[in-house]
Structure formats: structure tokens, C-alpha cells
Phi, psi and omega in degrees: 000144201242151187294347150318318194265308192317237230311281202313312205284307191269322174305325200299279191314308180298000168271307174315302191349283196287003176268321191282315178293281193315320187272333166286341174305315160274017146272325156345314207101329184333329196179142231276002180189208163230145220262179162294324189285312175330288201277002176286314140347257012164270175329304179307318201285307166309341156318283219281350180277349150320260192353284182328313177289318187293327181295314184306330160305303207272010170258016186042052190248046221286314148342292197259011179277238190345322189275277201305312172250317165313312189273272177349278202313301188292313175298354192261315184288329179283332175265339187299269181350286187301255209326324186251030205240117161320322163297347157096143187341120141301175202273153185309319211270351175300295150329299169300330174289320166335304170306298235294266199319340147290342156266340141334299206295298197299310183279346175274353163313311173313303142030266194257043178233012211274032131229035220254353190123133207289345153315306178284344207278289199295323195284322171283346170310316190277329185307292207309317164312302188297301190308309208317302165342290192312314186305280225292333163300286173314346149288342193233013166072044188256145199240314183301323159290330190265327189305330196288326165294346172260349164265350155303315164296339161310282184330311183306302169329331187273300172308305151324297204300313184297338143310354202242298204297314175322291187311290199289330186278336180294328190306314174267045184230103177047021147105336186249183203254145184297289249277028201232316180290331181271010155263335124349285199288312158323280202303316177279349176300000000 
């Protein structure tokens, strides 16, 4: 693993985290809505997560290409939107498609991550899972789907930073990704 992709891998991910954390909280229930610190957050992070995909492209990281930019980047920046639009609330069942077609999207990545490491596996099961919530709550006006969707999504967010945390500490454990040293460590066995 070359030190490019540990930053695209940890910056990408630690952006879902604090973007995943902040938009879940208030489905949680925590709070009745996002805040200023929230939505100042929410662009920038949807900036670098642009970035983050292109850099993970061109590091031939296409897993995390397709989560960072393709997904990520626009959903984040696309919810930024709906939550801060001066035109006043979409309609709930509008919303719920919105979820929806974002969850669609996260599960067949999830898919296609069931071999990338069981970090990405779960952060994404749980993002396709979190959107899901979020639809049905918002189609069916259910208060319980969308809170059971902000605490999944918390959880997901926990998983991203470790995935964030994963990429830099294997990266300093002799410089490579662990799953490279213990197969290594097989092969001399």
C-alpha cells in the first residue's frame, strides 16, 4: 500500500464518519434538527470527498473511488441541499424515494465490497441499511424507522472512522496494509 491511498482511504472515510455522525443525530432523536456547526460541515466534507474519489481512482482504488465520489460525495452534498433549501420541505413520500434510490445504489456497492475487507463490508451494509430506514420512515410517516435509521447510522459512522483508523495504523505497522503482513507471515510459515 502506497502512502497515497492510506490518505484517500483515511481522509475519505473519516469524512463519512463526521458527515454520517452529524446527519444522524437528529434522526436519532438527539436534536430536533442539524445545526450550523452541522450544515457548515456537510459542503466542505462533500468537497473533499470529491477529491478523496478521484484521488482513490487514480490510485486504482476503485472500491473506494465509486463510496467517495460516485455515492458519497453527491449524497452528501445532494442532502446538504434538500435539509438547507429555502423552498421549504419536500414532500415526505419524495424524500422517501430519495432514501430510497440511495439505498439501492449502497447496496449493490455493498456487493461488491463483500471482498474488500470486512471493515467496508460493514460500513456499507450499515450506510444501505441506514438509507433504507430513512425511506420507509419517510414513506410511511413512521417516526420509529427514521430514529432506528440515525442510530444505525451512528453505528455506521463509527465504522467508517475505523476504517479511517484501520488504513493509518496498518499503514504504520512496517509500512504495509496487516492483511499483506499476515499473508506474508503464512507463506514463511
Amino acid at each position: 500500500m502506497n502512502n497515497k491511498a492510506v490518505i484517500t482511504s483515511t481522509v475519505g472515510y473519516m469524512c463519512l464518519a463526521l458527515t454520517g455522525w452529524m446527519l444522524s443525530m437528529p434522526n436519532a432523536g438527539w436534536f430536533d434538527k442539524l445545526y450550523g456547526h452541522g450544515f457548515a460541515m456537510m459542503l466542505a466534507m462533500a468537497f473533499v470527498l470529491g477529491v478523496m474519489g478521484i484521488l482513490a481512482f487514480l490510485n486504482e482504488r476503485t472500491l473506494d473511488a465509486v463510496i467517495f465520489f460516485g455515492g458519497a460525495g453527491l449524497f452528501w452534498s445532494g442532502h446538504v441541499y434538500l435539509v438547507s433549501s429555502a423552498s421549504g420541505a419536500d414532500p415526505a413520500h419524495y424524500s422517501g424515494w430519495y432514501f430510497f434510490i440511495w439505498a439501492v445504489y449502497f447496496c449493490y456497492v455493498w456487493f461488491g465490497s463483500l471482498r474488500a475487507g470486512v471493515e467496508r463490508m460493514l460500513f456499507l451494509l450499515g450506510l444501505w441499511l441506514t438509507l433504507l430506514a430513512l425511506a420507509i420512515g419517510e414513506w410511511g410517516g413512521l417516526r420509529f424507522f427514521t430514529v432506528l435509521g440515525g442510530y444505525i447510522g451512528l453505528a455506521t459512522s463509527i465504522l467508517a472512522a475505523i476504517a479511517s483508523a484501520i488504513a493509518v495504523i496498518t499503514h504504520g505497522f512496517r509500512g504495509t496494509d496487516i492483511r499483506e503482513v499476515k499473508a506474508t507471515t503464512k507463506v514463511a510459515a
